[in-house]
LUMROMI-225439 format. One record per residue (C-alpha): residue number from 1; residue in three letters; x, y, z. Coordinates in Angstrom, 1 decimal. Layout:
REM LUMROMI-225439
+-----+------+--------+--------+--------+
| pos | code |      X |      Y |      Z |
+-----+------+--------+--------+--------+
| NUM |  ALA |      X |      Y |      Z |
...
+-----+------+--------+--------+--------+
REM end
This chain:
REM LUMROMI-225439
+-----+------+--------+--------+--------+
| pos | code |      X |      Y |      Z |
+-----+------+--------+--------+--------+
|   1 |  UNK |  -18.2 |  -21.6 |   -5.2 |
|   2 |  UNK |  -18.0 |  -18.1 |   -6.9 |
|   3 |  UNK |  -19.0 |  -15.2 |   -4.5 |
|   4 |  UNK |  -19.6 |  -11.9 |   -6.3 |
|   5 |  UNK |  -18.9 |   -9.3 |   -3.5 |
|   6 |  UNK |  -19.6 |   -5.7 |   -4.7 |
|   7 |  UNK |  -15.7 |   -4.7 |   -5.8 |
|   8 |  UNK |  -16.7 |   -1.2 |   -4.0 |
|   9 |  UNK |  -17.8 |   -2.7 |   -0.9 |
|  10 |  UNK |  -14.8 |   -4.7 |   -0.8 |
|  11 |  UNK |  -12.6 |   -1.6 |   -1.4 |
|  12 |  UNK |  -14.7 |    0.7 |    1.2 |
|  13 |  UNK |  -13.7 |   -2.0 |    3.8 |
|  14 |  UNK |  -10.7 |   -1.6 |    3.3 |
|  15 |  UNK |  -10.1 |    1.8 |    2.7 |
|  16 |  UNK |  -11.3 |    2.6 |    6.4 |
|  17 |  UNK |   -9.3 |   -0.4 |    7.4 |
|  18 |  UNK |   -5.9 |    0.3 |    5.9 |
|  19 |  UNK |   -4.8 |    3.6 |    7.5 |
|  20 |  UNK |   -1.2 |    4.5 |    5.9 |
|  21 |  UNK |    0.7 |    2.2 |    4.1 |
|  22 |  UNK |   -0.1 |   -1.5 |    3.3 |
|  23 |  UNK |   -2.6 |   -3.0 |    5.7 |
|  24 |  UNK |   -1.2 |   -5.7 |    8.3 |
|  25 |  UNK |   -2.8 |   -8.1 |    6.1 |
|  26 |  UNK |   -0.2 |  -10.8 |    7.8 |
|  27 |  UNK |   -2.1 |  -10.4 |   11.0 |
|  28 |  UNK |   -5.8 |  -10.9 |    9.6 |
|  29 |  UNK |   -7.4 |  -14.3 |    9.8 |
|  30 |  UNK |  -10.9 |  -13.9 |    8.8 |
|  31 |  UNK |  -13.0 |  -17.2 |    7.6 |
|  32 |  UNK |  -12.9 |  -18.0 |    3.9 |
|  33 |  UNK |  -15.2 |  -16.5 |    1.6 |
|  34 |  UNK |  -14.7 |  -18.5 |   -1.5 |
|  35 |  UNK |  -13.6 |  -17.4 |   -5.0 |
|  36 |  UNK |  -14.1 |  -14.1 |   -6.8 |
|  37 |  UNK |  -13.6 |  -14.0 |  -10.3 |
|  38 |  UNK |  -10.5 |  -11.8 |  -10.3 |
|  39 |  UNK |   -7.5 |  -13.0 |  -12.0 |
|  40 |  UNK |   -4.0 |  -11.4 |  -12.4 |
|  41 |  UNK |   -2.7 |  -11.9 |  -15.9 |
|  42 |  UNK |    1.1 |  -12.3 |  -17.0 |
|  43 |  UNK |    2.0 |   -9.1 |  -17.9 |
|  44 |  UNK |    0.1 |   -7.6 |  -14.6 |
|  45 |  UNK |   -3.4 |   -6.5 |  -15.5 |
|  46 |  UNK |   -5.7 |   -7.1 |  -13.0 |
|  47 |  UNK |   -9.1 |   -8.5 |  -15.2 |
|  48 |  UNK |  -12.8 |   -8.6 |  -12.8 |
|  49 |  UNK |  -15.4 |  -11.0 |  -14.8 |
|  50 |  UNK |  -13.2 |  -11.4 |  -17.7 |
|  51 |  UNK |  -12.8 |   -7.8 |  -18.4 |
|  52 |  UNK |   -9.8 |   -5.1 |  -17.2 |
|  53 |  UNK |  -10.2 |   -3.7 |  -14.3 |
|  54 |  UNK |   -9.4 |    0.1 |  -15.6 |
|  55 |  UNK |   -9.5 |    1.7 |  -12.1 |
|  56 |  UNK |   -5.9 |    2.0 |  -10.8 |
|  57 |  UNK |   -6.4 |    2.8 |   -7.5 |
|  58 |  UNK |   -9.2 |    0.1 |   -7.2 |
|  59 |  UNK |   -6.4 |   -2.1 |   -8.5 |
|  60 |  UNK |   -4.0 |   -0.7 |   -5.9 |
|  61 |  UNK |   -5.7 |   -1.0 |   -3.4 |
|  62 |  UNK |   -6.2 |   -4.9 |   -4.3 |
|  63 |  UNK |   -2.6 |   -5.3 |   -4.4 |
|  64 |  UNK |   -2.4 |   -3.6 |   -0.9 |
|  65 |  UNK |   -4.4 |   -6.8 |    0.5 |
|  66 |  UNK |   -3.1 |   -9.6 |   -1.4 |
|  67 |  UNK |   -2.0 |  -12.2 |    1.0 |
|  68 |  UNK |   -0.3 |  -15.5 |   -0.4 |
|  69 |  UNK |   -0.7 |  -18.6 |    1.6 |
|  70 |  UNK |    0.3 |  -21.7 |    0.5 |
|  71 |  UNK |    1.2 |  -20.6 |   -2.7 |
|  72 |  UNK |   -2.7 |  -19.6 |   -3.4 |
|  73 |  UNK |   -3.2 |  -15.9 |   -3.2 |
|  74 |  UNK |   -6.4 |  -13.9 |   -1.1 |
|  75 |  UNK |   -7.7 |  -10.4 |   -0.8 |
|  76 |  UNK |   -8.0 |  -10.0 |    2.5 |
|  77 |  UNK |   -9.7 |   -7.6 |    4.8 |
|  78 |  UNK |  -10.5 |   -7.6 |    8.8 |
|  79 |  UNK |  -13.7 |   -9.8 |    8.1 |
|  80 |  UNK |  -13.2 |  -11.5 |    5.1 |
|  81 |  UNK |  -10.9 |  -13.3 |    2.6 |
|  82 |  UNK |  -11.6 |  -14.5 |   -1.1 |
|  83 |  UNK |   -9.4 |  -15.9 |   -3.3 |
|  84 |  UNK |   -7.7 |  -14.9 |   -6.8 |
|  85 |  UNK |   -6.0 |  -16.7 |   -9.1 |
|  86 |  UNK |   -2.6 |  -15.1 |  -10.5 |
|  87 |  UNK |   -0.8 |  -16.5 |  -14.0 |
|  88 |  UNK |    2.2 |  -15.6 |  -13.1 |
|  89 |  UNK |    3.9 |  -13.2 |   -9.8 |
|  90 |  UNK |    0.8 |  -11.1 |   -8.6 |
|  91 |  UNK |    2.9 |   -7.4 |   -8.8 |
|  92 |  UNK |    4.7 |   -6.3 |  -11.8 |
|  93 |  UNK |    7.7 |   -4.0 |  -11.8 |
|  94 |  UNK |    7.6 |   -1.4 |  -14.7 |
|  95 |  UNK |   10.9 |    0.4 |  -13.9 |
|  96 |  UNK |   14.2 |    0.5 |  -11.7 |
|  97 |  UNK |   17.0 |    3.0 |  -10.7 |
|  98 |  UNK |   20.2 |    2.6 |   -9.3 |
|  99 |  UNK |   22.1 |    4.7 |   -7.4 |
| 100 |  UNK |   25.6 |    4.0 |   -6.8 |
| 101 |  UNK |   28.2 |    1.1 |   -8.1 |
| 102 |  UNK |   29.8 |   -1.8 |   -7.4 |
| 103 |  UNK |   29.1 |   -3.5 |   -4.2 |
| 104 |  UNK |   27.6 |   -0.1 |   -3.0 |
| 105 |  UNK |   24.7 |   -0.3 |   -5.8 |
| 106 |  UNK |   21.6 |    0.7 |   -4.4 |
| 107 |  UNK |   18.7 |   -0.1 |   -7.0 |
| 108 |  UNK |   14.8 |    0.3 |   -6.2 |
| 109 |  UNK |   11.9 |   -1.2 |   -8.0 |
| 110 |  UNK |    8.9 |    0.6 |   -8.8 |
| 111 |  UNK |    5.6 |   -1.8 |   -8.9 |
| 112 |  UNK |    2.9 |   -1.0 |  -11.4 |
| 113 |  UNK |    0.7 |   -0.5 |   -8.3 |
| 114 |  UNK |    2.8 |    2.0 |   -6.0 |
| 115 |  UNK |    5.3 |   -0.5 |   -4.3 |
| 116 |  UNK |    9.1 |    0.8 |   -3.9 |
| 117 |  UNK |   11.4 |   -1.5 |   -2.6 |
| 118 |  UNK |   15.3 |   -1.6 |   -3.0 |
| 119 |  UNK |   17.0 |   -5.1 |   -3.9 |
| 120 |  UNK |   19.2 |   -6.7 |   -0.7 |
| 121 |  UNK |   18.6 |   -9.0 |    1.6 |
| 122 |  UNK |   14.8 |   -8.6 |    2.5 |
| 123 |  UNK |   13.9 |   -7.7 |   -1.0 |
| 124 |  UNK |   15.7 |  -10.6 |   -3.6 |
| 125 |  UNK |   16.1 |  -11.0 |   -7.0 |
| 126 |  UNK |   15.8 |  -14.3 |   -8.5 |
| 127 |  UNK |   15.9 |  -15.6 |  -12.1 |
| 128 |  UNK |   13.3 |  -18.5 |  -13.7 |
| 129 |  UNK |   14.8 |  -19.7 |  -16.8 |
| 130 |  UNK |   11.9 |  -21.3 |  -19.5 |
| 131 |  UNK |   13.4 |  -25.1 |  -19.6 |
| 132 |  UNK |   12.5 |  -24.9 |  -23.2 |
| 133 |  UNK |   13.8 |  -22.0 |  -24.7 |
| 134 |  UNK |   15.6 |  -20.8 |  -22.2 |
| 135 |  UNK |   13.8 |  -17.3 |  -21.7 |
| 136 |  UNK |   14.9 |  -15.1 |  -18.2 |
| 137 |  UNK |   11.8 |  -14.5 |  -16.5 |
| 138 |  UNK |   13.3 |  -12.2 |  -13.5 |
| 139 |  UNK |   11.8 |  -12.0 |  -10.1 |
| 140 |  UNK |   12.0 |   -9.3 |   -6.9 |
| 141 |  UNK |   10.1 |  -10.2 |   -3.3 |
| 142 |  UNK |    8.3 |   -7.4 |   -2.6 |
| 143 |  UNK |    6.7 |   -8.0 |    0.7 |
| 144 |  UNK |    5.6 |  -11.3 |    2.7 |
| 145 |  UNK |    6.1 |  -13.6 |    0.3 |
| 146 |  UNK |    4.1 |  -11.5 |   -2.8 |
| 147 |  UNK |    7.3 |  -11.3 |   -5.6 |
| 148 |  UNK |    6.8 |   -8.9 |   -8.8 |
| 149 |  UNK |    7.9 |  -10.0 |  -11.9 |
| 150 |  UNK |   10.3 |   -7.6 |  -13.6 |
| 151 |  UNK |    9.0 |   -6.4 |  -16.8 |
| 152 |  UNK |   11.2 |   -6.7 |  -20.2 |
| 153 |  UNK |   12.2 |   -3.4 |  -20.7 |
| 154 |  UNK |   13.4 |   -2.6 |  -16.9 |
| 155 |  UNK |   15.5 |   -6.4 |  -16.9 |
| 156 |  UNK |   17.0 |   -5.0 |  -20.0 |
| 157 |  UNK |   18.0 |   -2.4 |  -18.7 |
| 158 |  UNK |   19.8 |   -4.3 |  -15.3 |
| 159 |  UNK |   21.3 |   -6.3 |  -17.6 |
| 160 |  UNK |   23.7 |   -3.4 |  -17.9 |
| 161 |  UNK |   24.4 |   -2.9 |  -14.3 |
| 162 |  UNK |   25.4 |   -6.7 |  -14.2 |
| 163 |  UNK |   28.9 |   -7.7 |  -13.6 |
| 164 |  UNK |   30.9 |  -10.8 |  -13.5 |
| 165 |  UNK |   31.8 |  -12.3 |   -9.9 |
| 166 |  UNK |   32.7 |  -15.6 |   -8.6 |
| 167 |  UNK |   30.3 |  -17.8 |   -6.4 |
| 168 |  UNK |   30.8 |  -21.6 |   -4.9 |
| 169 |  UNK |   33.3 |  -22.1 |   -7.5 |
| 170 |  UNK |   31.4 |  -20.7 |  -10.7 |
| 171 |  UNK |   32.0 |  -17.3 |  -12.2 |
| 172 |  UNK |   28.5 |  -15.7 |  -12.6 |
| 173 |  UNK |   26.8 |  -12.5 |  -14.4 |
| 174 |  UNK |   24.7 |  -10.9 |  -12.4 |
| 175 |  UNK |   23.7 |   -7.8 |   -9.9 |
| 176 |  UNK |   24.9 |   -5.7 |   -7.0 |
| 177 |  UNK |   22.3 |   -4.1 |   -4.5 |
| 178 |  UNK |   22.0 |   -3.3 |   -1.0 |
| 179 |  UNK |   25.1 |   -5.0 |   -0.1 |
| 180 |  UNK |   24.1 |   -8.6 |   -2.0 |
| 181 |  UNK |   24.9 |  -10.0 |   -5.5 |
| 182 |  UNK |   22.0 |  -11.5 |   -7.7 |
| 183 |  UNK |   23.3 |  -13.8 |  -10.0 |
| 184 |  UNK |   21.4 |  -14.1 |  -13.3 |
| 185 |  UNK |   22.9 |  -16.8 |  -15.1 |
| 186 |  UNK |   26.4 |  -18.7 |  -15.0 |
| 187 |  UNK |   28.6 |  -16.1 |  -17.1 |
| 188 |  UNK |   29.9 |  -19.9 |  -19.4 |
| 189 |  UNK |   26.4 |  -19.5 |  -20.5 |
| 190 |  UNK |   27.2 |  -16.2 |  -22.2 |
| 191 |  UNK |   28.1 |  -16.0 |  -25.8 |
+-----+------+--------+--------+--------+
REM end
């Protein structure tokens, strides 16, 4: 069943709900709605019927009640939930700053809708290879469960933070922040 709530009813609810800062969406239960025809894409566009949604603070104030249960993802207010679908992560990162070096590194992560978080042990990166080519797709966790996928430019960019350290054994490429090391990929694997 397809349910086609009013996307500015849905963001008025919230809105009065929310208050400052992401809404305890973790703490909402309401019954399930159904589906909604919104769908995340790859790259992080956020499409309503088929078509881009080209409000960005309609969109960020989706991402500020997107709950992920059971790997299936919901906007969620106080009295209702519907779900999404998501290709991919459901936030995208589109840039990243360290501060710092070494095992001091401190480096945040900017979300296309208005997340900031700084990679270490509540907020880590991870690394999906493509089994067929090979291809990094890079990950961060932003915030109960919801990851962002790192967009190309801003991994790039790590990529020249990365150092080489040893881990169970294997020597491995990869990134300091907040006191943790990401590895990326096994440094053999580097030509």
């Amino acid at each position: 069943m397809i349910v086609k709530p009013q996307a500015d009813d849905l963001a008025a609810a919230v809105t009065r709900a929310a208050g400052k800062g992401p809404p305890p969406v973790h703490l909402w239960n309401p019954p399930f709605c159904g589906d909604i025809d919104i769908r995340i894409a790859r790259d992080g566009l956020w499409y309503y019927l088929g078509t881009p949604i080209g409000r960005q603070p309609l969109v960020d104030l989706f991402a500020s009640i997107l709950k992920v249960e059971d790997g299936q993802y919901f906007l969620v207010t106080p009295a209702e939930k519907v779900r999404i679908r998501v290709e991919d992560a459901p936030l995208f990162v589109v840039d990243a700053e360290a501060r710092g070096q070494g095992k001091d590194q401190q480096i945040s992560f900017h979300t296309r809708t208005g997340d900031v978080v700084v990679a270490g042990p509540d907020h880590r990166i991870r690394v999906e290879r493509d089994p067929e080519d090979g291809e990094p797709s890079p990950y961060i966790h932003i915030r109960r469960g919801l990851e962002a996928r790192i967009d190309r430019k801003t991994f790039y960019r790590l990529v020249d933070l990365c150092t080489h350290e040893p881990l169970d054994g294997t020597s491995w490429f990869g990134l300091w922040s907040g006191g943790c090391f990401f590895p990326l990929i096994p440094s053999s694997e580097l030509s």
